[in-house]
Every structure is written in structure tokens, then in C-alpha cells.
N, C-alpha and C positions, 0 to 999 in steps of 0.2 A: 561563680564560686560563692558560695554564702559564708557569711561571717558568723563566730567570729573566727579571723586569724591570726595566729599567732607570729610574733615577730621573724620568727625564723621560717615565715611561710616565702615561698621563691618571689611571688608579687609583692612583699613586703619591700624587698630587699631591690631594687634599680640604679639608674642611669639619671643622674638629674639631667635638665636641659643643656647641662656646659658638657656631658659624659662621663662627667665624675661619678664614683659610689655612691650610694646615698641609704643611709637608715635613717628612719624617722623623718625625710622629708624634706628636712632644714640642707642646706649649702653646706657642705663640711670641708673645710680645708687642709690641706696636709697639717697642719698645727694643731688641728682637732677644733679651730674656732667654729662656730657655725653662723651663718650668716640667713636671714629671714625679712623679705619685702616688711617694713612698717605699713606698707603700703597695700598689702596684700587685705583679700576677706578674712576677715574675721569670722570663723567657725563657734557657734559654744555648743560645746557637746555636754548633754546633758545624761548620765547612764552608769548605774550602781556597778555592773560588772567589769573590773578590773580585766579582764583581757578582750572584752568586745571595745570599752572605751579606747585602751592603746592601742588595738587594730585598728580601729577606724581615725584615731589620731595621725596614725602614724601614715595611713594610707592618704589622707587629705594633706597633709603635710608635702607629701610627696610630691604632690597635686600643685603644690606651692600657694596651698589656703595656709594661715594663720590658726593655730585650735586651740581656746580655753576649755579646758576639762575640767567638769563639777561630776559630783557623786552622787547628786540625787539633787529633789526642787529646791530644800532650803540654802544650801550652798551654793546654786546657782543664783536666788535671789539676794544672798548677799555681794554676790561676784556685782550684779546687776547695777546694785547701787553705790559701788564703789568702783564703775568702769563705764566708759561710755560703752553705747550698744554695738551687739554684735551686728554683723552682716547677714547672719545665718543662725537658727537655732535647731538643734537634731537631738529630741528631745523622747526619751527612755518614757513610759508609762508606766511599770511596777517598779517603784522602787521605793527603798524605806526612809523615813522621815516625812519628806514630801512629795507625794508620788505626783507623775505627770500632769493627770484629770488635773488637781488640787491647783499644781504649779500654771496652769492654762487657765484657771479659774481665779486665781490671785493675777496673773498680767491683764487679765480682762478687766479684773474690778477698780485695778491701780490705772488702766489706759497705760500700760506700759509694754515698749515694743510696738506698737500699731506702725504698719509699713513692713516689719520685720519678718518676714517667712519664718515659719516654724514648721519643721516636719517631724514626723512624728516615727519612732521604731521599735516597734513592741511583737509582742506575740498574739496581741489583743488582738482581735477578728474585726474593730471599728476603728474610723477616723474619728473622733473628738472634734468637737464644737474650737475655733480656734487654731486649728493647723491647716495648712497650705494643701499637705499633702503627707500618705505615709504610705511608711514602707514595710511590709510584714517581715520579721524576723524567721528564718532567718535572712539575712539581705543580703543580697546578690553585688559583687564590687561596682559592676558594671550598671545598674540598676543607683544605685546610690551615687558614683559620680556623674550617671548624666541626670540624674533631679539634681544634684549642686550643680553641673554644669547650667541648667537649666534656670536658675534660681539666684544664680550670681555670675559676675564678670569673672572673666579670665583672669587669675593672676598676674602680672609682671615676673617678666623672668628676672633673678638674684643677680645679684653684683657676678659680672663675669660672664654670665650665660648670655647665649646671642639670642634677639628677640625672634621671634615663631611668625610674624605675621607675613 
């Protein structure tokens, strides 16, 4: 199924690991609290469109990743230095202010991130100098979690869910 989806799409909406409901990904509990591994990967999603960014937030979440959302490269560069590194970066090429190319070419010149997978999800027909790996838009759910799968460990299941292994 290619992205994006919107939150009221059927795979948006599951069963976390405990069998409870789940939107957006997080542990939700009758109280409305929600609960989320610290422990888990860390996602940075970097991507101007407001509903491809929440789709694919919301579908990793699910996933039981961790996801920082930035709107384009210069807010993801500020994220950067005022958080330690992500696990993962899944990183938009057109987009306004600092567009991807630019943002891959400022972590290169800074040596910032080296070790960090960066993949790349655009419409663009190339991979760029600096990404792992990419995924042509539109991206397929199935296609995008097994490169995270791929690219990062398993989550830990959330307070209350029985481990998987």
C-alpha cells in the first residue's frame, strides 16, 4: 500500500503487542496515559508534508520505534544539536528551507551523524551521495518497515506487553 495514509486508514489503526487499541503507536491506557519504551529506536523523520510525515509517524510508532518529527532540513539541524542522535534518519529531499541534498551536505561537512543510517524518500529518481538507502515515493508500508526493520533492532515491548521472542 503506498503512502501517504491517512490516520483513519484500517493499517493505521491496530492491536498493540498487549491487544489493546492503538492510534499512533504509543501504549494507550484506559486513562488515556500513553506509555512509550525510552528505550526504544529513535526515528527522525524528516518531511514537509503534513500527512505523509503523520502517516509514517504514526505507522512506526505502532511499530514501537520512538519518532522525532522536523518539517524540513533546518529544523531538523536544530533538533540535532540540541538532542542526542537518532537511531534512524528517513529523510524528505524537496523540501522548503533546507532541502534534503543541502541537509546531507551540511552533516557531511559538520561529520555529524557518521554511523547513523539515513534513508532517503522522495519522488527524486536518485539516491544521493550520503544515504544508506532509498525508498521512491510513493512508499509502499511493507517496503519501509522492513528497510527499518532492516536498519535497526527490534523494539522492546511497552510496560505490560508480553515479550515476542
Amino acid at each position: 500500500m503506498p503512502l501517504p495514509l491517512s490516520t483513519d486508514d484500517p493499517h493505521i489503526v491496530g492491536r498493540n503487542r498487549g491487544g489493546q487499541e492503538s492510534r499512533g503507536g504509543s501504549n494507550v491506557t484506559e486513562r488515556g496515559e500513553t506509555h512509550m519504551s525510552d528505550s526504544a529506536p529513535l526515528v527522525l523523520l524528516i518531511e514537509d508534508e503534513a500527512d505523509i510525515r503523520d502517516a509514517l509517524s504514526t505507522l512506526l510508532e505502532m511499530e514501537g520505534y520512538r519518532v522525532e518529527q522536523c518539517v524540513h532540513g533546518e529544523d531538523a539541524w536544530a533538533w540535532l544539536h540540541a538532542n542526542p542522535p537518532p537511531s534512524l534518519v528517513l529523510l524528505d529531499l524537496m523540501m522548503p528551507v533546507l532541502d534534503g541534498q543541502s541537509f546531507l551536505l551540511r552533516l557531511a561537512q559538520a561529520r555529524m551523524l557518521e554511523g547513523v543510517p539515513i534513508v532517503v524518500l522522495s519522488g527524486s529518481p536518485f539516491k544521493p551521495d550520503g544515504a544508506v538507502a532509498y525508498l521512491r515515493k510513493p512508499v509502499s508500508v511493507s517496503q519501509l518497515l522492513e528497510m527499518v526493520g532492516r536498519l535497526l533492532p527490534s523494539p522492546e515491548p511497552g510496560p505490560g506487553e508480553p515479550h515476542t521472542s
